[in-house]
Backbone bond lengths (Angstrom), bond angles and torsions (degrees), N, CA, C in turn:
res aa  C-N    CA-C-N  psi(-1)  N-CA   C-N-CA  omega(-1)  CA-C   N-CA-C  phi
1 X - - - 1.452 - - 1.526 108.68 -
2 X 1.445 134.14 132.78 1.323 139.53 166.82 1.057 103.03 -93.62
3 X 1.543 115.14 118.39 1.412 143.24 162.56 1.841 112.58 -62.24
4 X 1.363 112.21 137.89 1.384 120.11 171.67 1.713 107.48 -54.84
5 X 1.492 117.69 141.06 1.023 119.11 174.77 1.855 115.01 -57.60
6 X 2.036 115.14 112.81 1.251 119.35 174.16 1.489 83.68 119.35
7 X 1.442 141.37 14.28 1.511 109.74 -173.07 1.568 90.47 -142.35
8 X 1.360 113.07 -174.22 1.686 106.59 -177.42 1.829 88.30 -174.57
9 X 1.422 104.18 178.37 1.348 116.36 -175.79 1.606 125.33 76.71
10 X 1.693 104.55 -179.73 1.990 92.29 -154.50 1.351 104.68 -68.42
11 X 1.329 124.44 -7.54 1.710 118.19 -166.76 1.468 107.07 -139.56
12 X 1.514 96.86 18.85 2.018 111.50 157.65 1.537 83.59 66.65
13 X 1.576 157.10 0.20 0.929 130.99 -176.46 1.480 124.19 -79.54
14 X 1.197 125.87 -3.52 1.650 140.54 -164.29 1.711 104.49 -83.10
15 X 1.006 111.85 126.81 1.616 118.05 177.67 1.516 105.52 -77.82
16 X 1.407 128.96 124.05 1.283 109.37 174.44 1.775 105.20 -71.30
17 X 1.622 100.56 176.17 0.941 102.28 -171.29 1.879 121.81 -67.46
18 X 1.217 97.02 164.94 1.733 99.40 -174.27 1.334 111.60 -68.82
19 X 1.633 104.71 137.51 1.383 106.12 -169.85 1.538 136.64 64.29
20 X 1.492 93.04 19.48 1.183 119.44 167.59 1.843 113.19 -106.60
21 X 1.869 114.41 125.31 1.431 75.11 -160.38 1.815 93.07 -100.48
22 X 1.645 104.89 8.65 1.974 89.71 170.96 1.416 90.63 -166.82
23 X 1.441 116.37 140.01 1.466 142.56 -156.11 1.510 98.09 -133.03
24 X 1.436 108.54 135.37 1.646 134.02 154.55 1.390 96.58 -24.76
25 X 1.488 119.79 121.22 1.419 103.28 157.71 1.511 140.09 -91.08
26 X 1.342 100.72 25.69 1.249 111.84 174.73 1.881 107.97 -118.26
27 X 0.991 109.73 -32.59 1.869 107.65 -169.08 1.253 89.70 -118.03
28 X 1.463 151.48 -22.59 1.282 136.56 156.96 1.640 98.73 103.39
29 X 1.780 110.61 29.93 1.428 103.31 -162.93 1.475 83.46 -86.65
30 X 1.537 106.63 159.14 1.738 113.72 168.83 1.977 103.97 -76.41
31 X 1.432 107.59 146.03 1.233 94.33 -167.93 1.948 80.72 -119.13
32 X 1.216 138.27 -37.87 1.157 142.19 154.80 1.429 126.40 -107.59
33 X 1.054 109.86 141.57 2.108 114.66 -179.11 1.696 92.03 -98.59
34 X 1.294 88.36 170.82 1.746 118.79 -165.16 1.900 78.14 -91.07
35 X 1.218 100.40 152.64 1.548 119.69 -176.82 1.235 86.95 -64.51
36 X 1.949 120.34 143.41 1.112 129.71 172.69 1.409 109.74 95.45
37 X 1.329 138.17 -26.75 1.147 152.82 -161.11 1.425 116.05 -119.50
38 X 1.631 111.06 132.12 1.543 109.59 -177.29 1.874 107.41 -142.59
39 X 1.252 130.72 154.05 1.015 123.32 147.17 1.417 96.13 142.56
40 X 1.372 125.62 178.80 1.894 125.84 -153.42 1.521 91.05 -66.80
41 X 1.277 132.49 -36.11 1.783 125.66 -150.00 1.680 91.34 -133.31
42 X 2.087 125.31 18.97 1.386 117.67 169.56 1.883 111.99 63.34
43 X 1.323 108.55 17.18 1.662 109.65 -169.31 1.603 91.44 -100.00
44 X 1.081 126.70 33.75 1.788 119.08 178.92 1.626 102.95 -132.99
45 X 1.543 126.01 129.34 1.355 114.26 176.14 1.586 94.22 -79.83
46 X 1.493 112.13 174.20 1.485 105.22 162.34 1.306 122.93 -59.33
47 X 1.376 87.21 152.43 2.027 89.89 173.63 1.167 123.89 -88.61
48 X 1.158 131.58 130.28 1.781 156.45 -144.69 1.554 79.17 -32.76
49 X 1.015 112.05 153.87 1.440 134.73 156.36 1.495 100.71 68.17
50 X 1.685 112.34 40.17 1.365 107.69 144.62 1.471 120.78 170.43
51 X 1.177 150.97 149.64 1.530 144.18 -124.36 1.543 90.97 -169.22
52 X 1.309 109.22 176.42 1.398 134.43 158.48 1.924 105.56 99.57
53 X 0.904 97.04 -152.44 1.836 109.91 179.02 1.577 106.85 -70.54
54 X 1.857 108.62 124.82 1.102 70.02 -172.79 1.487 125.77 109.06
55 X 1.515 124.65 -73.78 1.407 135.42 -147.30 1.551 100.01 59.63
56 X 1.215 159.95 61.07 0.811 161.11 163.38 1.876 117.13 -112.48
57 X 1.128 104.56 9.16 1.720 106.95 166.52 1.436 116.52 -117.02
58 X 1.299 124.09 148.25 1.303 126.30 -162.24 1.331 105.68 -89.87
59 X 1.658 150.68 159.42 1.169 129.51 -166.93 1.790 85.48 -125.85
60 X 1.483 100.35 141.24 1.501 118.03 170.56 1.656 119.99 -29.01
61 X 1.548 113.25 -177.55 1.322 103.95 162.74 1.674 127.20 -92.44
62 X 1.421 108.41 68.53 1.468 131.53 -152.62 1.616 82.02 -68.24
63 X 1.466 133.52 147.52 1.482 158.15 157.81 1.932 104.69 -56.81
64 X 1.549 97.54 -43.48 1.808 86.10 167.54 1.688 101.11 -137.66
65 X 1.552 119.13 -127.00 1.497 114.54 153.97 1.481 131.53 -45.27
66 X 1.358 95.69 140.52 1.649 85.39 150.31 2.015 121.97 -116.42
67 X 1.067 82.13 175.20 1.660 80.80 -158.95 2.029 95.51 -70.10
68 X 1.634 106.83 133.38 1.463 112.95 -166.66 1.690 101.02 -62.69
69 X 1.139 107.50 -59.24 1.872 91.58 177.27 1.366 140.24 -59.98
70 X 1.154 105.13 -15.42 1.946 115.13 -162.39 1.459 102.08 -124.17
71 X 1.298 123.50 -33.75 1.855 130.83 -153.04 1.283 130.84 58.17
72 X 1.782 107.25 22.93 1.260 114.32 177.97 1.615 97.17 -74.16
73 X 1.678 111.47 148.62 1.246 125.25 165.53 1.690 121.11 -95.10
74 X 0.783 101.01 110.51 1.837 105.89 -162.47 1.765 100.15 -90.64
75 X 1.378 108.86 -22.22 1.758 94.67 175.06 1.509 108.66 -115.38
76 X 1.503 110.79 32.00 1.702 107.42 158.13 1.252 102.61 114.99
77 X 1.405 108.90 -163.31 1.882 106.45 169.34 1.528 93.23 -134.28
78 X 1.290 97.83 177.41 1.779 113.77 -178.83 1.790 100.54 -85.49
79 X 1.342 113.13 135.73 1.566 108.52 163.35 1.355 116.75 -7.03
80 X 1.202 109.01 120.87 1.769 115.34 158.30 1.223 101.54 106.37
81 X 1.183 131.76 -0.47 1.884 127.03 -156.74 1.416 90.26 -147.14
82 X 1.572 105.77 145.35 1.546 133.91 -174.37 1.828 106.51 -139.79
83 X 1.291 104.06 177.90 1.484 115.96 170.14 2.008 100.09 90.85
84 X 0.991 107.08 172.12 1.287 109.88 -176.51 1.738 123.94 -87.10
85 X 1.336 95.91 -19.46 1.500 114.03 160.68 1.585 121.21 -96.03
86 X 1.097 109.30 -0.70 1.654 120.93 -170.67 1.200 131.04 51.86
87 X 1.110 105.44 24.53 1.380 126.78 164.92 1.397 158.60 -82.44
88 X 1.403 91.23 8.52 1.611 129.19 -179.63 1.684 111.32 -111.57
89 X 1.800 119.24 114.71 1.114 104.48 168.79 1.511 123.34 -61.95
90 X 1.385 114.48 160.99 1.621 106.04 168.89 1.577 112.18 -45.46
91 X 1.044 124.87 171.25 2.127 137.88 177.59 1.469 84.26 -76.58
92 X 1.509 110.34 164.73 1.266 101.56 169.01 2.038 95.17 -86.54
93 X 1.899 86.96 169.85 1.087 105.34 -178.32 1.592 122.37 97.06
94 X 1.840 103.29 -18.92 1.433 117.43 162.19 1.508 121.56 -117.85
95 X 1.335 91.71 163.69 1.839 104.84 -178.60 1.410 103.17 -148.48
96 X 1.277 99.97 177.55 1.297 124.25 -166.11 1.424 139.09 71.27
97 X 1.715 116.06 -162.57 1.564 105.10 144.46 1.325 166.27 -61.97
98 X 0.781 101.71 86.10 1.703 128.42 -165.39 1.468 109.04 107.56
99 X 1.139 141.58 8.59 1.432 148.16 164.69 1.112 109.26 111.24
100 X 1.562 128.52 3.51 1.931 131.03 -149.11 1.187 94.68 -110.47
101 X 1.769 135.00 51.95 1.021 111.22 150.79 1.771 84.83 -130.36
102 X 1.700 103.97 167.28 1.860 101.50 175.16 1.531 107.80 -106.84
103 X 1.114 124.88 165.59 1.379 145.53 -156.12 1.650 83.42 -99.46
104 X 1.618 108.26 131.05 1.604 107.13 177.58 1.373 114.42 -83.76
105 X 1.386 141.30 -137.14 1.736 134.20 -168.19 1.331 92.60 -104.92
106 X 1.131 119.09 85.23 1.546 132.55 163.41 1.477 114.72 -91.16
107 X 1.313 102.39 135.16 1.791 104.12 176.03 1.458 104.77 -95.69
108 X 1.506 87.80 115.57 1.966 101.79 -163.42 1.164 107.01 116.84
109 X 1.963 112.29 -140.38 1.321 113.24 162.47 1.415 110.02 -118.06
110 X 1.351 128.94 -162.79 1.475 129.97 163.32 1.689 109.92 -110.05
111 X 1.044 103.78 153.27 1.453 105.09 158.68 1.452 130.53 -67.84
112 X 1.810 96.14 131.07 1.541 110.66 -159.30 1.116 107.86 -81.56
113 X 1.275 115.10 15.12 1.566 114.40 165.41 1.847 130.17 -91.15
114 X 1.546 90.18 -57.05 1.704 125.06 177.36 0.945 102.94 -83.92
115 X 2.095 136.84 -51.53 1.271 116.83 -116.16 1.527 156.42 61.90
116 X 1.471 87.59 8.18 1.730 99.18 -178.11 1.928 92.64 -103.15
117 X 1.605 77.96 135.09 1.929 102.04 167.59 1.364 107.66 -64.53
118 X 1.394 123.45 124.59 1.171 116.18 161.21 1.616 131.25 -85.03
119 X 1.549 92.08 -19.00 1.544 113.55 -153.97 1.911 84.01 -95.99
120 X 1.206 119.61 -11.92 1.486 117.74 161.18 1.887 104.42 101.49
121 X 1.182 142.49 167.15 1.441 127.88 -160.30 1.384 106.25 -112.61
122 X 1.362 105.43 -163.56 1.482 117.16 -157.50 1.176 106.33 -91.10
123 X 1.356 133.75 -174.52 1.316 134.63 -171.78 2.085 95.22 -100.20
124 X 1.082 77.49 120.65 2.034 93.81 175.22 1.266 84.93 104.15
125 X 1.332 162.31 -3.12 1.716 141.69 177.69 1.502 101.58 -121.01
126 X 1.462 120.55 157.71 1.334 156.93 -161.60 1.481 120.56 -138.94
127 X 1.406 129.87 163.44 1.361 163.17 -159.93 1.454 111.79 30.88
128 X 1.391 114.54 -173.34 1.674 110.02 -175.94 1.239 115.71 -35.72
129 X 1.772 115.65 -55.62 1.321 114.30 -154.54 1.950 100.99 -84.83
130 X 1.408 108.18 -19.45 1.799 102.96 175.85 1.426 106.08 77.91
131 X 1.521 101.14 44.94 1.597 95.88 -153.01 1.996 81.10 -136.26
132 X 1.471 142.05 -11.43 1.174 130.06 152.16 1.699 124.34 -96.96
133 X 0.944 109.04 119.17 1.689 127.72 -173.74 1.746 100.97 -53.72
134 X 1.384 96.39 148.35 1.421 88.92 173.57 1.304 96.36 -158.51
135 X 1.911 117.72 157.22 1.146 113.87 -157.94 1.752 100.28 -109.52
136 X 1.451 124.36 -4.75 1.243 135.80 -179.97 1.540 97.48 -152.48
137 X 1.754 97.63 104.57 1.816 89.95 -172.92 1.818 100.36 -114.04
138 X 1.040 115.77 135.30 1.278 123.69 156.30 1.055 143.74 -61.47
139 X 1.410 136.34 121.36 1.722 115.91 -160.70 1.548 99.65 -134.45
């Protein structure tokens, strides 16, 4: 007997399991999970740090979760990272959270995380970020 798509057992009446989107129609095993969802019967969201079909995609540098089906980050990204999945470094020339701070007179770039020059600053600027002027600078 072929069971309606979502049902299983001798008289097709059995719901497969939730978040399952098609089940064995005889043992009611899940044969695919609903995006976001993994495990023998689809009863597990993904585990932190990853979503999609499966759970098989890695999730951005999201500030907390990201959402298990899509990998949108709904509470921001961590320093240095933009886009809605957080997966975009800052442009150069920015840092921080959400990208809205600028990189001071660094020779090179700064890090798109902090903002500190690595490559060390310009001639007349000072400290990590190369971001206080100075009229006799020490190096």
């Amino acid at each position: 007997m072929r069971c309606a798509l979502g049902f299983y057992g001798g008289n097709c009446s059995l719901p497969c399991p939730t978040h399952c989107q098609h089940c064995n129609t005889e043992t009611g095993a899940c044969l695919w999970c609903d995006v976001g969802y993994t495990g023998e019967n689809c009863d597990f969201p993904c585990a932190r740090g990853t979503f999609g079909v499966n759970c098989t995609n890695k999730c951005g540098k999201c500030a907390g979760y990201c959402d298990n089906k899509n990998g949108n980050c709904s509470e921001g990204c961590k320093p240095g990272y933009m886009g809605i999945m957080c997966n975009e470094v800052c442009e150069l020339g920015k840092f921080g959270d959400n990208c809205n701070q600028s990189c001071g007179m660094c020779i090179g770039e700064c890090i798109h995380m902090n903002g500190i020059c690595s490559g060390g600053c310009q001639t007349g600027y000072q400290g990590d970020l190369c971001d206080k002027g100075c009229l006799i600078c020490f190096f």
